[in-house]
N, C-alpha and C positions, 0 to 999 in steps of 0.2 A: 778686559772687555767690559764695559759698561753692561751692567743689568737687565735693561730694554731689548739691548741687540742679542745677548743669549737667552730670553724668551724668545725673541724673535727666529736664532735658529733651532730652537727647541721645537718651536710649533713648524717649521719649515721642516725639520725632520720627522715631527711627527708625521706632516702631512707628506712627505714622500712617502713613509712606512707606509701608511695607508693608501697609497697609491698601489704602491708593489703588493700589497695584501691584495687588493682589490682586481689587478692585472692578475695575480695567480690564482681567485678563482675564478679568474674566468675565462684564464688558461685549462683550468681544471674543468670547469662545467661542459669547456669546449669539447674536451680529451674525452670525458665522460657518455656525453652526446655522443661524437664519433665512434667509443667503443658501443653503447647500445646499439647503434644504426648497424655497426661490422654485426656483431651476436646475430640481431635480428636477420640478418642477412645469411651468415653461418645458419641460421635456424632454418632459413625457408630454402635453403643447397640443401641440407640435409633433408629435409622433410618432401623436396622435389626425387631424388636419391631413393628414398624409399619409397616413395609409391611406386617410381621405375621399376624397381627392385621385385618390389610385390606383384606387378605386372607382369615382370618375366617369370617370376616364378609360378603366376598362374597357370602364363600362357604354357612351358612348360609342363605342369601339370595336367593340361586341360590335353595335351599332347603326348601326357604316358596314359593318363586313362583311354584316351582313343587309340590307341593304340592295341592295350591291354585288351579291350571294349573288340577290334578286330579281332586278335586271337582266340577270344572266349569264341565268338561267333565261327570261323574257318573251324577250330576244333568242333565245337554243336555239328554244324555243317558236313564234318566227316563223318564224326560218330551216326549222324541222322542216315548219309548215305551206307554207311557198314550196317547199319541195321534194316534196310530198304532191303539190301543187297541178303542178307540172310534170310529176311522174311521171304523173298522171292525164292530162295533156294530152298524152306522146309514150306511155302505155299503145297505144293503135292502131295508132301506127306499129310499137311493138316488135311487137306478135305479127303484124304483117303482114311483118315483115322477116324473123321465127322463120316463119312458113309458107313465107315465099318461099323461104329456106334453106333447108327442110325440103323443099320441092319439087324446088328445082335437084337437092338431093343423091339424092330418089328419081329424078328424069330420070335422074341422071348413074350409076346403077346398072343403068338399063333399056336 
């Protein structure tokens, strides 16, 4: 082969290489691209996910303290009536004990 013509396919291969060099990055920058866009995307699923998440778990929460919040209250509420319920039953003894005081101490003047 004459001289000229294997320069010639010297530079014809060069310039294929760089061809394929140049096609795989931008094969690559493609692939690259599309994997940050996927992530990105995985990120904001996930981060949708959890707020969901954190939402239920409130609304749950917000649903054992009401809850909790009614029993405290029914217990008060009974306690309050047992104790209604007593004071009505030693009422007669108190104001008999308050006159009988009140007695002794007018004797105890006369």
């Amino acid at each position: 082969m004459p001289r000229p013509e294997v320069l010639e396919d010297i530079k014809s291969a060069e310039s294929d290489a760089d061809d394929i060099v140049a096609e795989a990055e931008e094969d690559r920058e493609q692939r690259l691209s599309e994997a940050r866009k996927r992530a990105d995307e995985i990120r904001s699923e996930a981060e949708e996910e959890a707020r969901e998440l954190k939402e239920q778990r409130l609304e749950e929460a917000r649903e054992d303290i009401e809850a909790e919040r009614n029993r405290i209250l029914e217990e008060g509420e009974a306690d309050r009536e047992q104790l209604e319920a007593l004071a009505e039953e030693n009422e007669e003894d108190a104001v008999a004990y308050a006159v009988e005081q009140f007695e002794e101490a007018v004797h105890a003047q006369t």
